[in-house]
N, C-alpha and C positions, 0 to 999 in steps of 0.2 A: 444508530445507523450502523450498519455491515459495510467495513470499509476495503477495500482490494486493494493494497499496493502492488506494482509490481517492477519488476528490476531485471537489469542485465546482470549475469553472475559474476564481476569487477567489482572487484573495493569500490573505485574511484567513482562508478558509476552506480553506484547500491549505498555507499555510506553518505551522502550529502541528503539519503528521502528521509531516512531514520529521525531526527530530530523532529520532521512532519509526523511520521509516523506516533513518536512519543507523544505529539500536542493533541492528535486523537484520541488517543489511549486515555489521557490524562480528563480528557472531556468529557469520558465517557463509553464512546463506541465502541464497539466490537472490531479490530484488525487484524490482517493478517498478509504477511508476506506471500508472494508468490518468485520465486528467485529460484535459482541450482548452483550446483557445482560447490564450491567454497562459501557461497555468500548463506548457502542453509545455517553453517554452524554460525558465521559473522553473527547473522540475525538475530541467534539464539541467544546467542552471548550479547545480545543489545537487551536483549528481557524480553523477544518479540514473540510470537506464532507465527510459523515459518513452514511453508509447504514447499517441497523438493516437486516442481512442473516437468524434470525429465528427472528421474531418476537411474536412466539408461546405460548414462554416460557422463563424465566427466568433461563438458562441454569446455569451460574455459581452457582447461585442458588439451584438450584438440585443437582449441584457435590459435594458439600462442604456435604454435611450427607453423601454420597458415599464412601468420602476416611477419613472422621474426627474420632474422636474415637468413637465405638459403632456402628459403622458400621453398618445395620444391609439392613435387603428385605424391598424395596416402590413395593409396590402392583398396589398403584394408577399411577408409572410412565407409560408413553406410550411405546411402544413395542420397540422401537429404543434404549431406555434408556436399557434396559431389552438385549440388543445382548450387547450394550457395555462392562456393569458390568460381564457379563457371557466369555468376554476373557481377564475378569480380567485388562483393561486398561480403567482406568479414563479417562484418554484425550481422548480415543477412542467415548464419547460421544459428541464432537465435531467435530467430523467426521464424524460422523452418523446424529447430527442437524443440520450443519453448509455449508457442501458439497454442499450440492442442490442450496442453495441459494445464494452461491458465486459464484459457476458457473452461476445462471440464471442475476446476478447481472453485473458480468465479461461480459455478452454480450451483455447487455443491453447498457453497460455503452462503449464498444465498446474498452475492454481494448486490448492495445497493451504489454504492460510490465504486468508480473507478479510478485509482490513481495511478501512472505511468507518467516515467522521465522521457524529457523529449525523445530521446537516442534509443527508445526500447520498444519497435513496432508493434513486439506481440504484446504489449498491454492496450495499446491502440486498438488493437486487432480484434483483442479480448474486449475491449470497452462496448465493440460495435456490434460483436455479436453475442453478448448478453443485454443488449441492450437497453444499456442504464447509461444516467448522465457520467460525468470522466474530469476528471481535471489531470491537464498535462503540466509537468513540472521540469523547468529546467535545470540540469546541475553540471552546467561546464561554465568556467567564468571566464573561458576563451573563446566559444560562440554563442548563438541562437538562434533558435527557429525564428526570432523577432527582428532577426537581422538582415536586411535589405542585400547587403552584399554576399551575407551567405547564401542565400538565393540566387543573386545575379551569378552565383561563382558554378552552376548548375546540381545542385544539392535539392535530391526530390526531398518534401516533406517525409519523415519514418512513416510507413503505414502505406505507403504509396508508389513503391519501387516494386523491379520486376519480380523480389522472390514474394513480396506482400501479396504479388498478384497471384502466383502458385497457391497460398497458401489460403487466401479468400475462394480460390475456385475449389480446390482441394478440401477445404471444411465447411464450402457452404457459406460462406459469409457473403460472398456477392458484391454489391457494389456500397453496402453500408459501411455509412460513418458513424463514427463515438459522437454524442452528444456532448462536447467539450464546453462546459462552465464557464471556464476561464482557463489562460496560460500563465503559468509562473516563470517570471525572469528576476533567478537571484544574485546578478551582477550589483556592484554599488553602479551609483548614476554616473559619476565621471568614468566609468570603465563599462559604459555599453550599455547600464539599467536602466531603471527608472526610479522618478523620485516618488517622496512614500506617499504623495498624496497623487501619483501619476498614475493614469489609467489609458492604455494606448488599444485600438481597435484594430486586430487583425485585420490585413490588405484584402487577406484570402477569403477570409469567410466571417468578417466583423465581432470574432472572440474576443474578448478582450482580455488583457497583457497587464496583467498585477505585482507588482514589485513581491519582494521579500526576501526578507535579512539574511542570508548564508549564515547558519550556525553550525562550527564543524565538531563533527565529529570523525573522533580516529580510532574507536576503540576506548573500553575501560582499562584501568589497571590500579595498582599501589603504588602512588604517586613515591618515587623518594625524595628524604629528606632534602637534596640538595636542588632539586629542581623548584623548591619554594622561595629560593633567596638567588641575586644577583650576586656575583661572584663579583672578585676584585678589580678583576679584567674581565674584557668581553666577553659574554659566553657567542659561539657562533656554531648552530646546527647544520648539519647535513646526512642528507640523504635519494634514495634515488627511487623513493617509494616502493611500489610490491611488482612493478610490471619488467621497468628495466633489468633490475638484478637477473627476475628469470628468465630474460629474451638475449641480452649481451652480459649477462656477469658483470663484477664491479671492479673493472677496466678503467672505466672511466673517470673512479672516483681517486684512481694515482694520483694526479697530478695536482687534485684538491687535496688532497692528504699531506702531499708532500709540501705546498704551496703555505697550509693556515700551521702545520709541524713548524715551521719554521718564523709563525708571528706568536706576537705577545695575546693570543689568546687562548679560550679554555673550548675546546672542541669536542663538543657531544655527535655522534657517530650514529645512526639509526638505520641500519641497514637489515632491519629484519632476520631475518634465516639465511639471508644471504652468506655465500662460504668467501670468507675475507683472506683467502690462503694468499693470493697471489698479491695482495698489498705486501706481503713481508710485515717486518715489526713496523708496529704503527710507533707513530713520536707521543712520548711523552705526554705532550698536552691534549692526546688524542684520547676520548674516553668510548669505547664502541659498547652500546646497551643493548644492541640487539632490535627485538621490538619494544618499544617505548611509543606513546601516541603521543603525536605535536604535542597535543594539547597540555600532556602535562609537562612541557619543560618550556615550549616555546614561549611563553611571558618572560622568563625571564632572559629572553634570550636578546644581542641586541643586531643580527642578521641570522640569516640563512642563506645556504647554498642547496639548489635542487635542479631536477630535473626539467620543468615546469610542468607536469600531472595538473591536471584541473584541481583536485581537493589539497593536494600540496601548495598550491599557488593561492589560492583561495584564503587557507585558514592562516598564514603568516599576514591577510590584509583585515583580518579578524581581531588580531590582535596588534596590530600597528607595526611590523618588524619588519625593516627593509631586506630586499630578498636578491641573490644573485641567481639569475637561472640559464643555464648552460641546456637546451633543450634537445632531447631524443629524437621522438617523432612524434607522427600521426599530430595530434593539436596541440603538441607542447611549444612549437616556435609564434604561434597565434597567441597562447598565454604570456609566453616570453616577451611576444611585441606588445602586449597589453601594458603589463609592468615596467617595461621599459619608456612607454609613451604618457603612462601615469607619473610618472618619476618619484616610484615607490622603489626601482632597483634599478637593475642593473641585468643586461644579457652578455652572452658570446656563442659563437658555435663553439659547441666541445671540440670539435676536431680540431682545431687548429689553435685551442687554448694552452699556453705554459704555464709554469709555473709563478713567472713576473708577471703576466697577466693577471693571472688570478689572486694574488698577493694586491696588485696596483686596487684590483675591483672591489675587494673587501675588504680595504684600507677605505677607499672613498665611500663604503657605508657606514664603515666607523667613525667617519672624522666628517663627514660633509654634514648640515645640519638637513638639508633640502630633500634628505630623502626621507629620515626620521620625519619630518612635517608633514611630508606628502602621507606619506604610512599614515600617520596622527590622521589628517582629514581623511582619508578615507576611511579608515574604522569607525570615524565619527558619522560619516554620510551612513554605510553599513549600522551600526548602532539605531539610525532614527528611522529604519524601515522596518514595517510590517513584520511582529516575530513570526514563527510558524504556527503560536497557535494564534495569532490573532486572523492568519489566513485562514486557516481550518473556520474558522468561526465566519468569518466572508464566507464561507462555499457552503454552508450549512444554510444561510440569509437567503445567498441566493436561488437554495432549493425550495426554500418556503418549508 
């Protein structure tokens, strides 16, 4: 089978399909990404087939002054950019770049499956007017489409809002819908999922809603030596993912620096390309690696401090590691209240965090046993759901 993913051009929102992607690949099928911007090379460097849908422009690129602080009118951007901002929805300009080229990619490439994350209308969009079956896959573990209250909060479904309706009249697509399979919700159960034998029926249109295991991914690399062993003392990560550094700089990561500088632990620093000028001399027991992925150091890790990012939040409950999350914006105080009502961690608003604060917070990860347990049962709830390819292999059943 010829399978279509396709993606918003965001880490956070492109790296949590990839592991799906792998369990098709691995099956068998023929895939291929549909994504831009940055997430072209990400994919590549996944081992994927990766098609650039605008090649135009630098889309991620453009959004980040759109929604950052200061906000303010780009004169110079092209007219499609200009309808987005104007109904007031960011992701809406990937709807309006994106749309066209998925579709003309989707035929190209002679797809039979469509696969799109909830948050990425033009694969919606794409689904409906190639029309072929679709499976929509969630990858934020701080909402969902399958959430009652996300809906009562007035949150149109993606594929359904005013710039979707430009771009359905605009391409022809009309009033079609994707032939949706099934919905994926890969939340663990006590934090919003379902359980692995649970099968829940869309309100809206009786799809049904299929668990499945979040397995993260954060990038390859050469693991080093030291992130295979536990240190003598804590090790305690931080980081503020790929989004904040480039919208506010790493500002906010002072007061965390200064705060574990001054505990009895060993502190791995993952700030990406981020320029760490303005922290001054980091302390001592501060080790800053650059880009490093969770994945290979956070086992051995025994918390974290973050932003609360959907796939940053996610894969420390992967691995069992109680987490502090001091959150930015947009859905990271939703992820924050997640964690914190699990009592797998610990939150604060950064703005008004010191440095006793932050010391008091991950002291009580280190020393209280209740969040370590909590962390433990949840990874284990995660653990006994559906991997991805056992879902790939459900949507395959279900085509006949």
């Amino acid at each position: 089978m010829k399978i279509l993913f396709c993606s918003a051009p965001g880490y956070g929102l492109t790296l949590p399909l990839i592991p799906l992607i792998w369990a098709a690949r691995a099956a068998g099928h023929e895939v291929l990404l549909a994504t831009t911007s940055e997430m072209t090379e990400a994919g590549a460097r996944a081992g994927l087939p990766v098609c650039d849908v605008f090649p135009q422009r630098d889309v991620w690129h453009d959004l980040m002054p759109s929604i950052g602080p200061g906000a303010g009118p780009h004169d110079d951007l092209p007219e499609e950019y200009r309808l987005a901002r104007e109904a007031g929805n960011p992701f809406g300009l990937f709807v309006v770049t994106m749309t066209e080229g998925t579709i003309k990619t989707g035929r190209a490439f002679g797809a039979e499956l469509v696969v799109y994350t909830s948050d990425h209308a033009a694969g919606a969009l794409a689904a409906a007017a190639l029309d072929v079956p679709a499976l929509e896959v969630g990858n934020r573990v701080s909402w969902s489409m399958r959430d009652v209250d996300w809906r009562d909060a007035g949150h149109h479904p993606f594929g359904e809002d005013e710039v979707s309706v430009i771009m359905r009249e605009k391409l022809g697509i009309g009033d079609a819908k994707p032939k949706v399979v099934a919905r994926i919700d890969p939340r663990a159960p006590s934090m919003g999922g379902l359980d692995a034998a649970a099968e829940h029926a869309d309100e809206r249109d009786g799809v049904p809603w299929w668990p499945m295991q979040f397995v993260p991914y954060n990038g390859g690399t050469v693991v080093p030596e030291w992130a295979l062993h536990r240190p003598e003392r804590p090790r305690v990560a931080v980081t503020l993912g790929t989004v904040v550094p480039a919208m506010s700089g790493v500002s906010s990561l002072r007061v965390v620096i200064e705060a574990l500088g001054g505990m009895d632990v060993d502190v791995v620093l993952a700030a990406g390309t981020a320029d760490l000028t303005d922290l001054g001399e980091l302390p001592s027991n501060v080790d800053s690696v650059g880009f490093l992925p969770l994945s290979a150091f956070l086992p051995t890790c025994a918390a974290i401090v973050h932003h609360g990012g959907s796939g940053t939040t996610a894969t420390p409950l992967f691995y069992g590691v109680p987490q502090l999350v001091l959150p930015a914006f947009a859905d990271n105080p939703m992820s924050a209240q997640r964690v914190a009502d699990r009592g797998v961690g610990l939150t604060h608003d950064p703005a008004t965090v010191d440095v006793a604060t932050v010391r008091a917070l991950v002291g009580r990860l280190l020393e209280e046993d209740a969040f370590r347990t909590a962390a433990a049962q949840v990874r284990a709830e995660m653990a006994a759901q559906p991997s991805p390819s056992a879902v790939l292999e459900r949507v395959v059943a279900a085509l006949g």
